[in-house]
C-alpha positions in Angstrom: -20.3 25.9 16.6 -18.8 22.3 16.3 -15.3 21.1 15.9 -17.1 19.4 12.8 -18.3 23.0 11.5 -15.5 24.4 12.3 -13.2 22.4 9.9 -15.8 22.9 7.5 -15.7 26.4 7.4 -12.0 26.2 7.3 -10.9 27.3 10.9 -8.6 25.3 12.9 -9.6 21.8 13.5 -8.6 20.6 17.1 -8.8 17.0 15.6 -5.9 17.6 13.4 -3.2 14.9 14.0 -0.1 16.0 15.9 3.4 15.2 14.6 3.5 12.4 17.3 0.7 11.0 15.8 2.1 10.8 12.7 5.1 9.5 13.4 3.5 6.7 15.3 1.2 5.7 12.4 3.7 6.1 10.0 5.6 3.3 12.0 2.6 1.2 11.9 1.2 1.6 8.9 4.2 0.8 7.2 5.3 -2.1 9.8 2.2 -3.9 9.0 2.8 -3.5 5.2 6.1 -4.5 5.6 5.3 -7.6 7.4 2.4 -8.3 5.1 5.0 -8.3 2.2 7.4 -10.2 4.1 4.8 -12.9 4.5 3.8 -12.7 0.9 7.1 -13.3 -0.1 8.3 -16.3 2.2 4.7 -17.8 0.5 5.3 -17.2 -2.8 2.3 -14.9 -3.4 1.4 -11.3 -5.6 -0.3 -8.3 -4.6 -1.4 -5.5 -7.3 0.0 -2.2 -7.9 3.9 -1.5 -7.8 4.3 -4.2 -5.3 3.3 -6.6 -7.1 5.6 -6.0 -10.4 8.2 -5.7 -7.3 7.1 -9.1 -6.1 7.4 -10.5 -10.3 11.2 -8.9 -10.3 11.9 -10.6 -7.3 10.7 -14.2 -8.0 12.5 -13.7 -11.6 15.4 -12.3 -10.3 15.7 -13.2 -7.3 17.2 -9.4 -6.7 16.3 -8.1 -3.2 11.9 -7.1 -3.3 12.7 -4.4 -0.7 15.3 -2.3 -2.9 12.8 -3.2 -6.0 10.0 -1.9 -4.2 11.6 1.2 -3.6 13.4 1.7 -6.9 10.0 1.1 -9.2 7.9 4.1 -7.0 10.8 6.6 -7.6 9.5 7.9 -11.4 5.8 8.0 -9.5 6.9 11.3 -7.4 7.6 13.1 -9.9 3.6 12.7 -11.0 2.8 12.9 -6.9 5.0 16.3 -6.8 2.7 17.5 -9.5 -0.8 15.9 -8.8 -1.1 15.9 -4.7 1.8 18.5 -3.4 5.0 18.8 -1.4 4.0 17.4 1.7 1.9 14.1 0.3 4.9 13.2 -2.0 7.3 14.0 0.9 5.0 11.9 3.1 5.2 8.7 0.6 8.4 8.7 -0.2 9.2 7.9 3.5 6.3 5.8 3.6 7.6 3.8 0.9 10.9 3.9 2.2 10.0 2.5 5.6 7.6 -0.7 3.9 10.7 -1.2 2.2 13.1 -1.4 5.4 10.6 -2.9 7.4 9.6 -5.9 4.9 14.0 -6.6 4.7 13.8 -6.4 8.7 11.1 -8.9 9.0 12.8 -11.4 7.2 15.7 -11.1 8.9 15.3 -10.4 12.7 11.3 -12.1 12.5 12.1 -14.8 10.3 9.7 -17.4 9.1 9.8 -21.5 9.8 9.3 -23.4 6.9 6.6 -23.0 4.3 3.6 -20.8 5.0 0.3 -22.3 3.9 -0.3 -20.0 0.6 -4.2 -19.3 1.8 -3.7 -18.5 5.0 -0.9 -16.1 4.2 -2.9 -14.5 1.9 -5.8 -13.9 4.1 -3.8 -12.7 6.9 -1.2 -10.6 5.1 -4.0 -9.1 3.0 -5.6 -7.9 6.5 -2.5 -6.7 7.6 -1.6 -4.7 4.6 -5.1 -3.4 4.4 -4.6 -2.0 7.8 -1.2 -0.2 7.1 -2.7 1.4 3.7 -5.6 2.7 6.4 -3.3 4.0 8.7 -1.5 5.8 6.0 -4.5 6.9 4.3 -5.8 9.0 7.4 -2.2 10.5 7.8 -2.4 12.0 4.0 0.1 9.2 2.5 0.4 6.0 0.3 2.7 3.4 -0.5 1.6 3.2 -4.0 3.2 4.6 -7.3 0.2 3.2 -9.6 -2.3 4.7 -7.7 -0.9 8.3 -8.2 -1.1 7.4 -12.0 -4.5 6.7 -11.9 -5.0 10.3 -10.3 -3.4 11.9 -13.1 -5.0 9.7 -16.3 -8.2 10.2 -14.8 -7.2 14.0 -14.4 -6.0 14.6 -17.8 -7.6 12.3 -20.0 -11.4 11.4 -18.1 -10.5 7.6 -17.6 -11.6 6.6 -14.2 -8.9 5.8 -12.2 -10.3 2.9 -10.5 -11.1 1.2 -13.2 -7.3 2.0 -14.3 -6.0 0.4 -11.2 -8.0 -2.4 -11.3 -7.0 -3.4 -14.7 -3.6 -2.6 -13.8 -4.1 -5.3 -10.8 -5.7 -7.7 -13.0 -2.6 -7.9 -15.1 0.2 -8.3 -12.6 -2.5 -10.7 -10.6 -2.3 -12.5 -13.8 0.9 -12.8 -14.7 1.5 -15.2 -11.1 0.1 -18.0 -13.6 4.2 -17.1 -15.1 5.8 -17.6 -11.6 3.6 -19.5 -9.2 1.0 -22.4 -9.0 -2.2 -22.6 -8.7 -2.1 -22.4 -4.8 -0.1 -19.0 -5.2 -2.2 -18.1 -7.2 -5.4 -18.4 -5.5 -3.2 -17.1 -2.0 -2.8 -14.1 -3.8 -6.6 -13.7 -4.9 -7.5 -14.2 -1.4 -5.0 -11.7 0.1 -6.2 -9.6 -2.6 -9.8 -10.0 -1.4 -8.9 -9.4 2.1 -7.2 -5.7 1.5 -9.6 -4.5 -0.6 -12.7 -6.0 1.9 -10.4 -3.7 4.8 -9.8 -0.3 2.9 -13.4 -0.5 1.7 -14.7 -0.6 5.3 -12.6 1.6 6.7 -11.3 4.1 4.1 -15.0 6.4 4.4 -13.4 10.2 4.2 -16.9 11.5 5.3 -16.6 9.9 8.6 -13.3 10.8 9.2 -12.6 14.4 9.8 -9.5 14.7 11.4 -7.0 16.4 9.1 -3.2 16.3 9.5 
């Protein structure tokens, strides 16, 4: 019998990641985010889900996007406690908490020169990000408060929690025109672009068997 079989059958999988493992994708996963973010924010540019009403607060406000970012996902565990388990929400709330660190730390001990061009940013932060969502992904977390909601709509009321997500994006993607240009704005589409064109390559459950 396969190591493949045997996971299906639901014996021990001698792919399943180690706490090393973990630990090491945790850091990152949530290092690239945070850098990502950093970028987005030295660049004036949005992403969707709760970072980007974090990003909105922060251009408004100009209050700190690492401490929003981590205040706006707190009511979302509550929903992740109920939804995916102990050890997902346990998982993403330090996830969460580390993009937040590590997004304050880039800024501040990797500091950016000037202006970043708004399209470049976005393509290369967008990567970036996509790749730390990926790495957290196949480690059974997220970063991601709207996401979870989706789950449980879709759960309890049949919506389709893509759709949910995407109109969710649409708004805060749209709500840039408020704080940004035109150049932001389009930066922002095209970091956009770029995570989703990563997690939709990469994120394939069926070829990834491994379980933490």
């Amino acid at each position: 019998m396969t190591s493949e079989s045997k996971c299906l059958d639901g014996g021990h999988n001698p792919l399943a990641h180690t706490w090393p493992e973990d630990l090491l994708a945790f850091l990152i996963g949530t290092s690239f985010i945070g850098l990502g973010m950093a970028m987005f924010t030295q660049a004036g540019l949005l992403t969707g889900g709760t970072a980007g009403v974090a990003f909105l607060l922060h251009y408004y406000s100009g209050a700190s996007f690492a401490w929003l970012f981590f205040l706006i996902n707190l009511p979302f565990y509550w929903l992740a406690l109920r939804q995916m388990g102990r050890a997902f929400t346990l998982r993403t709330f330090v996830a969460v908490a580390l993009v937040s660190l590590f997004s304050s730390l880039h800024r501040t001990l990797f500091p950016f020169a000037g202006a970043l061009n708004p399209y470049y940013t976005g393509f290369l932060g967008g990567l970036l990000i996509g790749m730390g969502v990926i790495a957290l992904f196949r480690h059974k977390a997220s970063v991601g408060g709207v996401n979870i909601l989706a789950l449980y709509v879709q759960q309890r009321y049949g919506l389709r929690a893509g759709k949910l997500q995407f109109g969710f994006d649409l708004l805060v993607m749209a709500s840039a025109l408020l704080v940004a240009g035109w150049p932001q704005m389009l930066g922002s589409l095209i970091g956009a672009a770029a995570m989703s064109l990563v997690i939709g390559f990469y994120h394939r459950p069926d070829r990834y068997i491994a379980q933490s």
